[in-house]
N, C-alpha and C positions, 0 to 999 in steps of 0.2 A: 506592096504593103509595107507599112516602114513598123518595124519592132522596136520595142519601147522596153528599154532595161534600165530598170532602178539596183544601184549601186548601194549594199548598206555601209559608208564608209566615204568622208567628204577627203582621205587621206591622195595626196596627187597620183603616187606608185599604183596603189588599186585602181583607182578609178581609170590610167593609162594602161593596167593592164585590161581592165577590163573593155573600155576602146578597141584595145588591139585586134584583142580575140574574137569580137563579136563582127569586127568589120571583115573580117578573113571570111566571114558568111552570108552577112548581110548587105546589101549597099545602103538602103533607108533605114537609120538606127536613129532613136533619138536615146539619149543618153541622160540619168537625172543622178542627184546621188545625196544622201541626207546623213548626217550625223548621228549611230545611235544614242544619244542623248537626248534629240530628236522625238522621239520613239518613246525612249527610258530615261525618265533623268537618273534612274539609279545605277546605268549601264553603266558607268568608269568607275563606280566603288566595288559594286558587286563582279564586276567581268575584266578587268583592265589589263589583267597581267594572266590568262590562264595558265595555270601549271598543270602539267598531265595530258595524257593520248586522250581521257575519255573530256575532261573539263574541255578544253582546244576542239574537239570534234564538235561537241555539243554546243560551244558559242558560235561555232561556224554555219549550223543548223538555226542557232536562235536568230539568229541577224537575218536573216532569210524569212521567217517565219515573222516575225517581229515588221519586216517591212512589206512582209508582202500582207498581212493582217491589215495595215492601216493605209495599204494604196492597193488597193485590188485593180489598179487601170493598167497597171504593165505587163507585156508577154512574160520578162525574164526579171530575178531578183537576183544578185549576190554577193553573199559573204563570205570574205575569208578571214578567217584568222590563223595570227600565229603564236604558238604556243612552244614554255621550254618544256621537256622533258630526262627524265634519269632513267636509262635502259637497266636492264638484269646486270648487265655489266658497270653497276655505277658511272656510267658516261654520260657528260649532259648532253643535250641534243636541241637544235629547234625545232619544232616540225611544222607547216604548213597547213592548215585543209580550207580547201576551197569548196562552199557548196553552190548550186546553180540550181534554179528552181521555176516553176513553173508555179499556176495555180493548184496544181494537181501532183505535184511531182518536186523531189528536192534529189538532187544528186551530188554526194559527196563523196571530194578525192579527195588521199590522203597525201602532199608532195613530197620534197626528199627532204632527206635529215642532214640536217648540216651539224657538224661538230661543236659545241660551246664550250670555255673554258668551265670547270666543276665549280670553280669561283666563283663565276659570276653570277652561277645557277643558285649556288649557297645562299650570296648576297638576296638576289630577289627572293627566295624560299622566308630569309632572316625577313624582310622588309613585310612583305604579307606575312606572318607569322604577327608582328605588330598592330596591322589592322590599322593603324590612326597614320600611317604614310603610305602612300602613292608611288610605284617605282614598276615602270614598263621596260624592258629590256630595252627598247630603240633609249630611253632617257639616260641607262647604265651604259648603255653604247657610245652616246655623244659624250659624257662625260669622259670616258676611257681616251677615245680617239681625239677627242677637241673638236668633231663634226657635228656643230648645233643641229640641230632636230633632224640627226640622221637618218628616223625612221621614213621621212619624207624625202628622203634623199636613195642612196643604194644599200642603204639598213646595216644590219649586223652581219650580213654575208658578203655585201660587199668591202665592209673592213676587213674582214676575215680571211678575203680572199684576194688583198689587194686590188679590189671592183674588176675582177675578170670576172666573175659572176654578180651582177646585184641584184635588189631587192624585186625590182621589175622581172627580170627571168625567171626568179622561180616560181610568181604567180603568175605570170605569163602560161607558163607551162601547167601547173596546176589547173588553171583554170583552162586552157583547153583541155585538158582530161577530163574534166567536169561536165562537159558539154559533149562529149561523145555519144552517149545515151541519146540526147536529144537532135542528132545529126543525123541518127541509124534510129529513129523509133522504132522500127516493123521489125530492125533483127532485137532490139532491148522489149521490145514489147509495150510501148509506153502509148498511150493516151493522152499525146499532146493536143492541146486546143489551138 
């Protein structure tokens, strides 16, 4: 039976993550992946840059919902987003969530936190605060680093981390956690189709 997973996200790092993970399962996958603009053309004003644990969750979920609403042909949907965050401790943070979803079912992890300078969190907070400019953390990242459209490349973590970690491992990771639920239906209790 070949499973059919729609990507919300034409970015190369997700959509390799998401190859990866799904063939460690499947052997017949066909693979699709669309642009949410696609979807929304209002997705990059109103969604581009999420700030916060609950906004970041939440676009993780709508990308999911949002693609699986307007192609109901595929077994599997997913999105991830990533979002900065400011802990109780004033620390900036990135965080990760990946959801994975079914018709019936949406599963969302939350992946790990990587450190961000308070700087750069300030910058993007000032730039949305504005509203009439556009500024995604991968754009404040290439600029820093001089790596043009780093986001498609090993992201903010792997500058950060001299690329012993990039952008691909940590939704690699995420996204098989996301899929656990649906590997073990009968112990999660789920009603896959």
């Amino acid at each position: 039976m070949v499973i059919r997973v729609l990507i919300a996200s034409t970015n190369p790092v997700k959509v390799r993550a998401a190859r990866a993970v799904f063939s460690c399962f499947h052997e017949e996958i066909t693979f699709s992946s669309l642009k949410m603009q696609e979807i929304d053309s209002e997705w990059d004003r109103l969604k581009s840059q999420p700030l916060g644990e609950d906004e970041t969750y939440k676009n993780s979920r709508l990308r999911v919902k949002y693609i699986r609403n307007s192609n109901p042909e595929f077994d599997f949907y997913v999105g991830i987003e990533g979002g900065i965050v400011l802990t109780q401790q004033n620390q900036a943070r990135i965080v990760v969530y990946c959801s994975v979803g079914t018709h019936s079912v949406i599963e969302t992890v939350r992946g790990c936190e990587i450190p961000l300078p308070n700087r750069w969190y300030e910058t993007l907070v000032s730039v949305r605060e504005k509203r009439s400019l556009q500024l995604e953390l991968g754009d404040l990242v290439a600029k820093i680093s001089g790596i043009p459209n780093i986001k498609q490349k090993n992201g903010a973590v792997g500058f950060l981390t001299q690329n012993i970690v990039t952008r691909f491992d940590i939704l690699y990771q995420s996204m098989m956690m996301a899929l656990i639920p649906f590997l073990n239906p009968t112990l999660f209790e789920l009603k896959v189709k």
